[in-house]
C-alpha positions as protocol buffer text, in pm:
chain_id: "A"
residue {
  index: 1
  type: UNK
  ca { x: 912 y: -231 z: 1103 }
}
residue {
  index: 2
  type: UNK
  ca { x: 721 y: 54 z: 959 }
}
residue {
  index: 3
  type: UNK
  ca { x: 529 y: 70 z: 668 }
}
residue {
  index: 4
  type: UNK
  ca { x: 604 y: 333 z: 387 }
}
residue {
  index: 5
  type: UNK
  ca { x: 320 y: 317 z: 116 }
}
residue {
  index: 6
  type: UNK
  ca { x: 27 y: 135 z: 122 }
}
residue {
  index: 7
  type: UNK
  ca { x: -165 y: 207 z: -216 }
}
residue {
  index: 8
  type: UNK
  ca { x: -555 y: 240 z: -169 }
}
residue {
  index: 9
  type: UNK
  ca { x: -666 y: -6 z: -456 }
}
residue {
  index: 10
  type: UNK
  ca { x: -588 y: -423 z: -378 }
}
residue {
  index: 11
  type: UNK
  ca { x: -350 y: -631 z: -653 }
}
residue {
  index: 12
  type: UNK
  ca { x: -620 y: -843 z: -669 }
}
residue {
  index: 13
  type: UNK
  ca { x: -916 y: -990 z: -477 }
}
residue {
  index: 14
  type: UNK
  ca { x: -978 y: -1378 z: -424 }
}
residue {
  index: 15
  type: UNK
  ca { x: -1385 y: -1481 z: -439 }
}
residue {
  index: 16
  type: UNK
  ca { x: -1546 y: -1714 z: -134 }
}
residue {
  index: 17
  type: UNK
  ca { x: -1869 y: -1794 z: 1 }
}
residue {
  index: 18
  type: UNK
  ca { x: -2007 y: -1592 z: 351 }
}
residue {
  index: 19
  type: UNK
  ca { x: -2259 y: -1699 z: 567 }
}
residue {
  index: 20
  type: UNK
  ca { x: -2556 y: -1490 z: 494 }
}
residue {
  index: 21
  type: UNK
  ca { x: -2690 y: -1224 z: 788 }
}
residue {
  index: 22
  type: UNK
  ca { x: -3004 y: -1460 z: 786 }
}
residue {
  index: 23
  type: UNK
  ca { x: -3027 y: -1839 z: 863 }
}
residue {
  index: 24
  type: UNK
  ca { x: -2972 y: -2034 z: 565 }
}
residue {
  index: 25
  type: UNK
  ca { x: -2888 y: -1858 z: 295 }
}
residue {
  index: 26
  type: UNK
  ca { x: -2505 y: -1764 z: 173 }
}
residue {
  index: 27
  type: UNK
  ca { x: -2353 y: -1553 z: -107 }
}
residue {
  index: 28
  type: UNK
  ca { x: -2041 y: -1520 z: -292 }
}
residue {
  index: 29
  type: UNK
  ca { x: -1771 y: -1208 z: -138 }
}
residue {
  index: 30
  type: UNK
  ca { x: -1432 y: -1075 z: -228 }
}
residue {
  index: 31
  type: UNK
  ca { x: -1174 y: -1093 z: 12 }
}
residue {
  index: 32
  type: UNK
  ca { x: -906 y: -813 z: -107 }
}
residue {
  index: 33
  type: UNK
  ca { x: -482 y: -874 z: -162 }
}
residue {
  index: 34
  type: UNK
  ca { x: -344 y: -551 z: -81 }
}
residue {
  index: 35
  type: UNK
  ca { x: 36 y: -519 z: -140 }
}
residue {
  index: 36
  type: UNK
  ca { x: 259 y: -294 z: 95 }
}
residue {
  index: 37
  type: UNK
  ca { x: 563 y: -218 z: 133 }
}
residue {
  index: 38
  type: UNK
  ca { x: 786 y: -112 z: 455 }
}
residue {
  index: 39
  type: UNK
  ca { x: 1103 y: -6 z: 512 }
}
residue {
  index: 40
  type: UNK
  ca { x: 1277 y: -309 z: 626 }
}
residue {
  index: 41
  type: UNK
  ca { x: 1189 y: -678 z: 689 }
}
residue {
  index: 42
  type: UNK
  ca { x: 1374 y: -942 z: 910 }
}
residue {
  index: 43
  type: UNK
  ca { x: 1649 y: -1083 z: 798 }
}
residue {
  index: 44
  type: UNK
  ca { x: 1617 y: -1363 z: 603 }
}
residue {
  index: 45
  type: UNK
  ca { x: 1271 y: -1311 z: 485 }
}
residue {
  index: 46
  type: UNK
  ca { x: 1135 y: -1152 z: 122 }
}
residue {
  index: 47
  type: UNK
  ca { x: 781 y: -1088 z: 251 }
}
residue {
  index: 48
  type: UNK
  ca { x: 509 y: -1150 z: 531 }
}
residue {
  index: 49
  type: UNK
  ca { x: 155 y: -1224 z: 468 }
}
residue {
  index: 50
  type: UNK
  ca { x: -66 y: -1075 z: 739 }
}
residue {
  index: 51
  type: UNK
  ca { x: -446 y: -1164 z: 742 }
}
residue {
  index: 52
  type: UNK
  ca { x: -739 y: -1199 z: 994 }
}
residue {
  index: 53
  type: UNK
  ca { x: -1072 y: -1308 z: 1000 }
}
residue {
  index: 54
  type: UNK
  ca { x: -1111 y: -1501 z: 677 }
}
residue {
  index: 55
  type: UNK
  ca { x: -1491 y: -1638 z: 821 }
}
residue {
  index: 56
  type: UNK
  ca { x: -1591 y: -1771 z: 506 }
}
residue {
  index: 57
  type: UNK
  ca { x: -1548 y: -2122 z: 274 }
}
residue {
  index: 58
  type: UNK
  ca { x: -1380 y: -2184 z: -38 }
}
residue {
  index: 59
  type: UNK
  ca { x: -1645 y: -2193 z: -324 }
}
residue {
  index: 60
  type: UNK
  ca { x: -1806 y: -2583 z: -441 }
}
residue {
  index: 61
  type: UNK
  ca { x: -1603 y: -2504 z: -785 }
}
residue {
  index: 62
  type: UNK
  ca { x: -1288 y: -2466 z: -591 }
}
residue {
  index: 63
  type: UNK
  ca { x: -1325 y: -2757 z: -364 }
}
residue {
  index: 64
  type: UNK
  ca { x: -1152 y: -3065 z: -376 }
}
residue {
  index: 65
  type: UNK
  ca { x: -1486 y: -3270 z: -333 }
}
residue {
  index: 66
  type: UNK
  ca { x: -1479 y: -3270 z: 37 }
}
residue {
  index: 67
  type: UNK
  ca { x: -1669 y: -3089 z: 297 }
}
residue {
  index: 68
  type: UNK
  ca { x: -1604 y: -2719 z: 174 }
}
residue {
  index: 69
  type: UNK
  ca { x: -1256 y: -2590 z: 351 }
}
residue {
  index: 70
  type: UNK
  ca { x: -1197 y: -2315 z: 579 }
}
residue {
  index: 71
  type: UNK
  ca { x: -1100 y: -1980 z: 353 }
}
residue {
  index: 72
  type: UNK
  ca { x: -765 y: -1972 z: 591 }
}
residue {
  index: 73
  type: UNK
  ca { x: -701 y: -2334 z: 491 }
}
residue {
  index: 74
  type: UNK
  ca { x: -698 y: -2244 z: 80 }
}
residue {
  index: 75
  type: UNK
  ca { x: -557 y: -1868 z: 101 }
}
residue {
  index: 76
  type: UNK
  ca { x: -192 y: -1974 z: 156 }
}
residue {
  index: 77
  type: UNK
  ca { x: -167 y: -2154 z: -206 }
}
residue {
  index: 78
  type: UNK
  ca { x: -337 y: -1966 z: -392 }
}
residue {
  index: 79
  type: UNK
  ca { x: -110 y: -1687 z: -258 }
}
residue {
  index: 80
  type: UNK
  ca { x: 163 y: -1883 z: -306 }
}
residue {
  index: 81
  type: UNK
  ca { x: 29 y: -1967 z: -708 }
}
residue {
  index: 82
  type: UNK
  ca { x: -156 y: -1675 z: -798 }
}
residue {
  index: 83
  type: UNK
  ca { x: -5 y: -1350 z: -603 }
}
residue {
  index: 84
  type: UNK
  ca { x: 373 y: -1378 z: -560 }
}
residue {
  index: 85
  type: UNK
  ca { x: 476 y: -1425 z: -893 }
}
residue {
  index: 86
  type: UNK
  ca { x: 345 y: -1105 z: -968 }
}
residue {
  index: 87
  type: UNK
  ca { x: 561 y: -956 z: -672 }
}
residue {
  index: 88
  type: UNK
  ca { x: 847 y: -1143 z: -769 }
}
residue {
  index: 89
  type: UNK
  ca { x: 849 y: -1372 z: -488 }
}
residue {
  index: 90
  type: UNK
  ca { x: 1014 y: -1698 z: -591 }
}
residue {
  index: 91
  type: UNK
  ca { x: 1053 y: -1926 z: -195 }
}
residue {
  index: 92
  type: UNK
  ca { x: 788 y: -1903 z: 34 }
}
residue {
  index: 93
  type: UNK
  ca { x: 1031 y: -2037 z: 240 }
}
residue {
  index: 94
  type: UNK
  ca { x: 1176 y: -1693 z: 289 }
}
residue {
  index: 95
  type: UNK
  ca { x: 804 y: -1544 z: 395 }
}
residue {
  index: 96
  type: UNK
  ca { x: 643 y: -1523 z: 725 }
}
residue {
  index: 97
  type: UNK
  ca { x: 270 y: -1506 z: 838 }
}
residue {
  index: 98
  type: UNK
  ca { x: 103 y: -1285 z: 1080 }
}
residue {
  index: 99
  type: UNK
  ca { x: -237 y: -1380 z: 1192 }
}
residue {
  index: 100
  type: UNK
  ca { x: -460 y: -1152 z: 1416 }
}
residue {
  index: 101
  type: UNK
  ca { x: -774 y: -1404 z: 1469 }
}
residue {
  index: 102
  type: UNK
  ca { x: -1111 y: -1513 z: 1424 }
}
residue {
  index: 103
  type: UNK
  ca { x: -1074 y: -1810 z: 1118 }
}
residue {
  index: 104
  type: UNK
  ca { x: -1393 y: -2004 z: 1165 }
}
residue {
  index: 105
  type: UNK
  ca { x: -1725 y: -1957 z: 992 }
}
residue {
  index: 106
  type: UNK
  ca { x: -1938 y: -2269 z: 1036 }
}
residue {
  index: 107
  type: UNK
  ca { x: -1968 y: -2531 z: 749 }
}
residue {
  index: 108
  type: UNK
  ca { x: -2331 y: -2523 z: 641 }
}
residue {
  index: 109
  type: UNK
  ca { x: -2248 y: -2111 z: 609 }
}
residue {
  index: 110
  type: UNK
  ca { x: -2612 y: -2110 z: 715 }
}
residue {
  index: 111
  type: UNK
  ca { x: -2543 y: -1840 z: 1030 }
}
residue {
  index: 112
  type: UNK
  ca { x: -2280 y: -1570 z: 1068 }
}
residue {
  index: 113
  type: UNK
  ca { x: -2034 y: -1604 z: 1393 }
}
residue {
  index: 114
  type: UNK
  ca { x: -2013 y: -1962 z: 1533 }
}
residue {
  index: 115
  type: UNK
  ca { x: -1695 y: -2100 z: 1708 }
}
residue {
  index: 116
  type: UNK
  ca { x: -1486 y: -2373 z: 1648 }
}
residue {
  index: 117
  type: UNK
  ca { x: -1135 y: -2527 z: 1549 }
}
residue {
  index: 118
  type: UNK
  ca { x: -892 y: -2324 z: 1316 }
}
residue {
  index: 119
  type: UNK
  ca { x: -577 y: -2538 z: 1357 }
}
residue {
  index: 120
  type: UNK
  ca { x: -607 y: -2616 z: 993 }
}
residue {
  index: 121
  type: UNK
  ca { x: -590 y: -2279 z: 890 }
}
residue {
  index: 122
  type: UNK
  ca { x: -222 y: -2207 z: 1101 }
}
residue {
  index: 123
  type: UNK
  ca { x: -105 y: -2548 z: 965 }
}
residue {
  index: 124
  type: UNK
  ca { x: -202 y: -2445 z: 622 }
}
residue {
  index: 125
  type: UNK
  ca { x: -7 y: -2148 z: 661 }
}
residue {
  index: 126
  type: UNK
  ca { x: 290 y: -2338 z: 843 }
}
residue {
  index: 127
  type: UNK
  ca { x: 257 y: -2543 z: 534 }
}
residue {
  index: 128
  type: UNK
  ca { x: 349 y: -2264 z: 335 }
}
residue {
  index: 129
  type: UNK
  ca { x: 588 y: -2041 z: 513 }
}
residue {
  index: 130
  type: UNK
  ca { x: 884 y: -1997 z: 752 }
}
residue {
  index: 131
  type: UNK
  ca { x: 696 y: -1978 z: 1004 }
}
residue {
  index: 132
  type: UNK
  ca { x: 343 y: -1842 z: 1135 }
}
residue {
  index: 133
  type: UNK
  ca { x: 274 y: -1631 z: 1475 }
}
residue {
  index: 134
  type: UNK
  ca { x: -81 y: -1471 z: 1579 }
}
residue {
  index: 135
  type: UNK
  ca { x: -340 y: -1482 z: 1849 }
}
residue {
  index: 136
  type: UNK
  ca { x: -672 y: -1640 z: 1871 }
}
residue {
  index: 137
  type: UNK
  ca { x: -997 y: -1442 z: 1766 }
}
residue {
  index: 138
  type: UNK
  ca { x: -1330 y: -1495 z: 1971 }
}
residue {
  index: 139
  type: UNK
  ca { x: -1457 y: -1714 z: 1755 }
}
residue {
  index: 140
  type: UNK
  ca { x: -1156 y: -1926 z: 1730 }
}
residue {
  index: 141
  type: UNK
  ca { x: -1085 y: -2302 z: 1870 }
}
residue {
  index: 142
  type: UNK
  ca { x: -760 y: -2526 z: 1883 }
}
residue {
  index: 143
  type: UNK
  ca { x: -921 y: -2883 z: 1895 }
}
residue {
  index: 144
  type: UNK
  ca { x: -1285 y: -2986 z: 1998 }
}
residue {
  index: 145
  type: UNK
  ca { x: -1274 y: -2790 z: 2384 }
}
residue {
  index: 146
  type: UNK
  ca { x: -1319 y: -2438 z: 2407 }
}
residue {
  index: 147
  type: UNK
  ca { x: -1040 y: -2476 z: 2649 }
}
residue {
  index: 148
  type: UNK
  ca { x: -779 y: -2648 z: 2504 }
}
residue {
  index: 149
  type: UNK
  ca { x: -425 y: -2520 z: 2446 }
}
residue {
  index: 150
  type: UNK
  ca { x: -295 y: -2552 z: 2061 }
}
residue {
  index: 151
  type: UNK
  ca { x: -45 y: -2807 z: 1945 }
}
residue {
  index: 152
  type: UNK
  ca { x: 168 y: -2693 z: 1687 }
}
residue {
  index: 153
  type: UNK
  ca { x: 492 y: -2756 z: 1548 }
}
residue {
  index: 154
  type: UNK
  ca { x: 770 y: -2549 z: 1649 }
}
residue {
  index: 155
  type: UNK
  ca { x: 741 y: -2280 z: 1373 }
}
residue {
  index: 156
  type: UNK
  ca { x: 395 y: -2156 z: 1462 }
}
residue {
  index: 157
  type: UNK
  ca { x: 427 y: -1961 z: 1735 }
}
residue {
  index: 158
  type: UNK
  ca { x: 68 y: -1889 z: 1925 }
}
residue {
  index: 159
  type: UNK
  ca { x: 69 y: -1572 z: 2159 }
}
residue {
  index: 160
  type: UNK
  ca { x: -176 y: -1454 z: 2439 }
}
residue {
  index: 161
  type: UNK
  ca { x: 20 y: -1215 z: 2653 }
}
residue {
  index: 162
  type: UNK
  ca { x: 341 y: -1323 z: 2538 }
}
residue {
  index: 163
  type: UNK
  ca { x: 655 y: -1214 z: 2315 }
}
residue {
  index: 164
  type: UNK
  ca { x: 897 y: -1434 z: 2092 }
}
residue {
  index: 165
  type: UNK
  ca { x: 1148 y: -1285 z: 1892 }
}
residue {
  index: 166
  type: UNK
  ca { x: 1192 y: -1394 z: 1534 }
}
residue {
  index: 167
  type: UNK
  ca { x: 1440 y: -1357 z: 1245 }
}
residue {
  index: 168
  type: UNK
  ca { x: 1550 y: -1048 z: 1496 }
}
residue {
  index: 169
  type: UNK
  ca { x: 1169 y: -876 z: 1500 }
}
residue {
  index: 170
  type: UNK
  ca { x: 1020 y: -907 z: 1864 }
}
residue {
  index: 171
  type: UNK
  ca { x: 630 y: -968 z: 1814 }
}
residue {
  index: 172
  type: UNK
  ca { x: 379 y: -993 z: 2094 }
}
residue {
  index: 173
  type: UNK
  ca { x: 2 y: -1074 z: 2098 }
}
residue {
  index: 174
  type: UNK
  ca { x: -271 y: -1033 z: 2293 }
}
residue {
  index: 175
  type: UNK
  ca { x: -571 y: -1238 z: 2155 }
}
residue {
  index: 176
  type: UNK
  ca { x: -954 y: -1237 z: 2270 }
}
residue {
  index: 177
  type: UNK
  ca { x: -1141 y: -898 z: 2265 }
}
residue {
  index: 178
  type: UNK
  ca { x: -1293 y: -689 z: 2548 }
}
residue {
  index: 179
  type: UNK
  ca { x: -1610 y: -837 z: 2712 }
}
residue {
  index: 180
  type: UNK
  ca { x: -1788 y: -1025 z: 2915 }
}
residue {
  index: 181
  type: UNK
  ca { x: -1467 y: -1286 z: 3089 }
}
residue {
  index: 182
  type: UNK
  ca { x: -1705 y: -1588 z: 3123 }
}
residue {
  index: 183
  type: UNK
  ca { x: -1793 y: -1568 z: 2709 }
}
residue {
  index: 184
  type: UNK
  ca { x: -1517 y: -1757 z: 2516 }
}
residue {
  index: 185
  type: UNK
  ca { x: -1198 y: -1568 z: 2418 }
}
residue {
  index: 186
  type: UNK
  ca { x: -1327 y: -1262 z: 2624 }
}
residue {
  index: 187
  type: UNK
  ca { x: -1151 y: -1038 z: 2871 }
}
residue {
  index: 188
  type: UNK
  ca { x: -1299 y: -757 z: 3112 }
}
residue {
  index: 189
  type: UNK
  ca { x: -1198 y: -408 z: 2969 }
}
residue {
  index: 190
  type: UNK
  ca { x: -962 y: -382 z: 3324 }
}
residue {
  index: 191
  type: UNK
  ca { x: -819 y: -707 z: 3237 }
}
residue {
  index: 192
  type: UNK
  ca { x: -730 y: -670 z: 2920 }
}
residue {
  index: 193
  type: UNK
  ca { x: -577 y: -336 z: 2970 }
}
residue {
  index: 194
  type: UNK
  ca { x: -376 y: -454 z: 3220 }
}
residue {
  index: 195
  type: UNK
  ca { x: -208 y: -725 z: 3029 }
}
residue {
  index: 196
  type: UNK
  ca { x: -167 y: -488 z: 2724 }
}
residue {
  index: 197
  type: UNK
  ca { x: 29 y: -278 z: 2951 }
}
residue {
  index: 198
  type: UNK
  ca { x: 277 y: -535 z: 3060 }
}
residue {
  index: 199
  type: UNK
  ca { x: 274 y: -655 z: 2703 }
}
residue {
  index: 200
  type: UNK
  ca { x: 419 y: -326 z: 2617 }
}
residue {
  index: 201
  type: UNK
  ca { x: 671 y: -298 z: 2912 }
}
residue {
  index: 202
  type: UNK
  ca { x: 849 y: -615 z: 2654 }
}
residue {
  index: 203
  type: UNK
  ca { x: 866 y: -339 z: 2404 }
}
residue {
  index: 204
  type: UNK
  ca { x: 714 y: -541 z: 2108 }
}
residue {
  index: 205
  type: UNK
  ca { x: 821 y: -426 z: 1724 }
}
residue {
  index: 206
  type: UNK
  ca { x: 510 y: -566 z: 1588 }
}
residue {
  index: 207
  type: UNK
  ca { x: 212 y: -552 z: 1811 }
}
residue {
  index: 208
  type: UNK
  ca { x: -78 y: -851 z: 1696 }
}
residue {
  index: 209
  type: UNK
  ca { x: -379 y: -805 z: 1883 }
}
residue {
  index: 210
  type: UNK
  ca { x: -739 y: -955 z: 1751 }
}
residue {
  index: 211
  type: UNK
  ca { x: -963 y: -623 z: 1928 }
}
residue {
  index: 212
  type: UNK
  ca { x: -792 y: -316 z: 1898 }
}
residue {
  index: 213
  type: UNK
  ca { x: -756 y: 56 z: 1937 }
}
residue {
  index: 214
  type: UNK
  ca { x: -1020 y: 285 z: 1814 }
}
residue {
  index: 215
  type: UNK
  ca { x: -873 y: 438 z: 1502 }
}
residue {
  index: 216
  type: UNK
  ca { x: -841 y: 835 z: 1401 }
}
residue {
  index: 217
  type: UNK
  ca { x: -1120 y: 820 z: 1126 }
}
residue {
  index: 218
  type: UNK
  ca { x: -1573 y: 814 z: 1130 }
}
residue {
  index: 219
  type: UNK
  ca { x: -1645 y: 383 z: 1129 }
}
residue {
  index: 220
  type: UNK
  ca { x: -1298 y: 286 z: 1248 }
}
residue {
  index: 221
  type: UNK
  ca { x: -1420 y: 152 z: 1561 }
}
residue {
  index: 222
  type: UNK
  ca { x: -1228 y: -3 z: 1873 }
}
residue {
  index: 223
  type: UNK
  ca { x: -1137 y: 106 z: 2199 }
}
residue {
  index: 224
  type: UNK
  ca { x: -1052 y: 446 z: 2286 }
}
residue {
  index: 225
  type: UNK
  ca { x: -874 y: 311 z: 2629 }
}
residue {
  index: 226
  type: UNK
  ca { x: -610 y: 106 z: 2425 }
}
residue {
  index: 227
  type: UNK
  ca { x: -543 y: 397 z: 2216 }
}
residue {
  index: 228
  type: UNK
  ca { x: -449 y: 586 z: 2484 }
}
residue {
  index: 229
  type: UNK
  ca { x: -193 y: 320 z: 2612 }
}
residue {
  index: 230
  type: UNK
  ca { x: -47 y: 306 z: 2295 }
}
residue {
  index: 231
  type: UNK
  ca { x: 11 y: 686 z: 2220 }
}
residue {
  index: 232
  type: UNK
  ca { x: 169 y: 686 z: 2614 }
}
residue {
  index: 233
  type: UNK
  ca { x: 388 y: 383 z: 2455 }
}
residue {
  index: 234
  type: UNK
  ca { x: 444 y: 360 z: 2142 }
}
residue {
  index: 235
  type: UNK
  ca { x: 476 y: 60 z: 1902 }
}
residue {
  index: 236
  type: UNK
  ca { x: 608 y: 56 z: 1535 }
}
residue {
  index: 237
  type: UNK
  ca { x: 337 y: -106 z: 1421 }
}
residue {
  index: 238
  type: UNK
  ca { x: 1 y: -228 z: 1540 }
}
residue {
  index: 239
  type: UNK
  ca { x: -152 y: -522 z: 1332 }
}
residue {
  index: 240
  type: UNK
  ca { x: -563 y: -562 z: 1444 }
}
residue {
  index: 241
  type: UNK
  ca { x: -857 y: -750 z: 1317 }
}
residue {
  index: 242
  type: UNK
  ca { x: -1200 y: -804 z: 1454 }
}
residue {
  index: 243
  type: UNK
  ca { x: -1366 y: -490 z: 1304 }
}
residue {
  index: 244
  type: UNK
  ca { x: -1374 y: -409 z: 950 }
}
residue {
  index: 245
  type: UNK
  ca { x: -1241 y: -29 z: 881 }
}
residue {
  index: 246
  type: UNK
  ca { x: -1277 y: 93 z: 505 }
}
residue {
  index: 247
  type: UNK
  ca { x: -899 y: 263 z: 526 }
}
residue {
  index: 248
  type: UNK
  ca { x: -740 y: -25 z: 683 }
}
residue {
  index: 249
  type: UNK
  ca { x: -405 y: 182 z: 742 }
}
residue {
  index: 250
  type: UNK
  ca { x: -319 y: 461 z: 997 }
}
residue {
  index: 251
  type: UNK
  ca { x: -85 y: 600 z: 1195 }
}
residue {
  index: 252
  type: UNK
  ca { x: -131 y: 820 z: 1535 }
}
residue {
  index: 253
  type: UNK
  ca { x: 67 y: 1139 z: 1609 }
}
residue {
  index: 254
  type: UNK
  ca { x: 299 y: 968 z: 1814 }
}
residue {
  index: 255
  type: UNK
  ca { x: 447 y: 739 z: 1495 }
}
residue {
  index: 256
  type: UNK
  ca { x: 245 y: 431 z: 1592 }
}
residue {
  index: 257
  type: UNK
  ca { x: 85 y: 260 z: 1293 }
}
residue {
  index: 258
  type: UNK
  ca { x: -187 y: 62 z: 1291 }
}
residue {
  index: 259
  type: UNK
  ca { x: -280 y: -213 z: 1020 }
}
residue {
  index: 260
  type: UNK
  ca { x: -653 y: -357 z: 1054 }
}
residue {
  index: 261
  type: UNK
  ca { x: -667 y: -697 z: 872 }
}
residue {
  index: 262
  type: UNK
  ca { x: -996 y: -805 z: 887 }
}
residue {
  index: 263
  type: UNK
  ca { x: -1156 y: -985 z: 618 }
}
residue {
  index: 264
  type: UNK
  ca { x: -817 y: -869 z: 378 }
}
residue {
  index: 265
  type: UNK
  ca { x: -499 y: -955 z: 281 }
}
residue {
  index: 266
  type: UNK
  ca { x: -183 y: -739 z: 285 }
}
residue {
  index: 267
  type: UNK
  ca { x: 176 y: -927 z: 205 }
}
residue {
  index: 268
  type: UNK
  ca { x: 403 y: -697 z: 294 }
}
residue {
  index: 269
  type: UNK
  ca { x: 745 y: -657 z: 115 }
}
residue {
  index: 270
  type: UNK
  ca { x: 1067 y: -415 z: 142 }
}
């Protein structure tokens, strides 16, 4: 699956609350929509919707009068009410979602980072869509230990090391970042190489990882090391979060591209 134009300007941005940089305070952000297009999708679907790191809360005008929800937990709908008649998409049952990690921001938004349990934003999506696969971010929970294992429904497909093949697309993910193995969701830089490489050896089309490869531009930070694996193996297309890049879109000499999600939008179409 390879993308073919991905215009510079977003359809349309949704507004949310972030946790401020100091304790206590909070402020209102834009989280772009970016529309795309690639050359083919799976069969059987109209679009995907691929996100990561949505760590903020819905705004109090928004809410439903409840504790304020999750930004993964509201994006879906409004998505689904606001974006895709625009595009012309009429079943969201015909859509897929691709999520690369990190979906928590705490609910007081009174500190930035924080870990905790983003089930509610895959079911939200699963509530949505055909079905939903991704990897976990390092800030990301499924249930109330650090350690547990998710439990979803069949159609939300969780991946650490793994592949599943989909509507005829073979994904694989890798979640976690490189770091320090004893902090949550954290691999050493040997480790994590390692199970990239025999991640690759499965020949993925779609490659979802939360940390990433260093990209080709100033600011587009990652790690040098897994670019290098993936120019000596390439992958159509490399969807990342977990560091913000102005010019989320790429592509390495080699034909790999390389879509960096976080804090954005893109749905994807054909």
């Amino acid at each position: 699956m390879k993308i073919i134009d991905f215009p510079p300007l977003p359809l349309t941005e949704f507004r949310y609350l972030n946790a401020g940089s100091r304790g206590g305070s909070f402020y209102e952000e834009r989280l772009p929509i970016h529309h795309a297009r690639v050359h083919q999708l799976p069969q059987g679907l109209d679009a995907m919707v691929v996100t990561a790191d949505l760590q903020g809360r819905e705004r109090f005008q928004e809410s439903q009068g409840g504790p304020l929800r999750l930004l993964g937990e509201v994006v879906p709908q409004r998505l689904v009410e606001e974006v895709f008649p625009e595009l012309e998409i009429t079943d969201p049952s015909r859509v897929a979602a691709l999520l690369a990690g990190d979906f928590y921001t705490v609910p007081s938004l009174n500190k930035r980072g924080g870990t905790g349990d983003v089930s509610s934003v895959w079911r939200a999506f699963g509530d949505e869509f055909a079905w939903v696969a991704g990897v976990a971010g390092n800030h990301d929970m499924f249930g109330e230990s650090k350690d547990a294992p998710p439990r979803f429904s069949r159609h939300l497909y969780y991946l650490d090391g793994e592949t599943v093949e989909l509507d005829g697309l073979r994904l694989g993910g890798l979640g976690g970042i490189i770091g320090n193995p004893e902090r949550h969701q954290r691999r050493s830089e040997e480790d994590y190489l390692f199970a990239l490489e025999l991640l690759l050896e499965e020949s993925p089309d779609v490659l979802l990882m939360h940390d990433g490869p260093r990209g080709t531009q100033p600011g587009q930070q990652g790690s040098p090391r897994v670019r290098d694996l993936l120019i000596e193996s390439p992958v159509s297309l490399v969807v990342r979060g977990h560091s913000h890049w102005d010019e989320p879109f790429i592509q390495f000499e080699n034909g790999t591209q390389v879509l960096n999600v976080d804090a954005r939008v893109v749905v994807l179409t054909a």
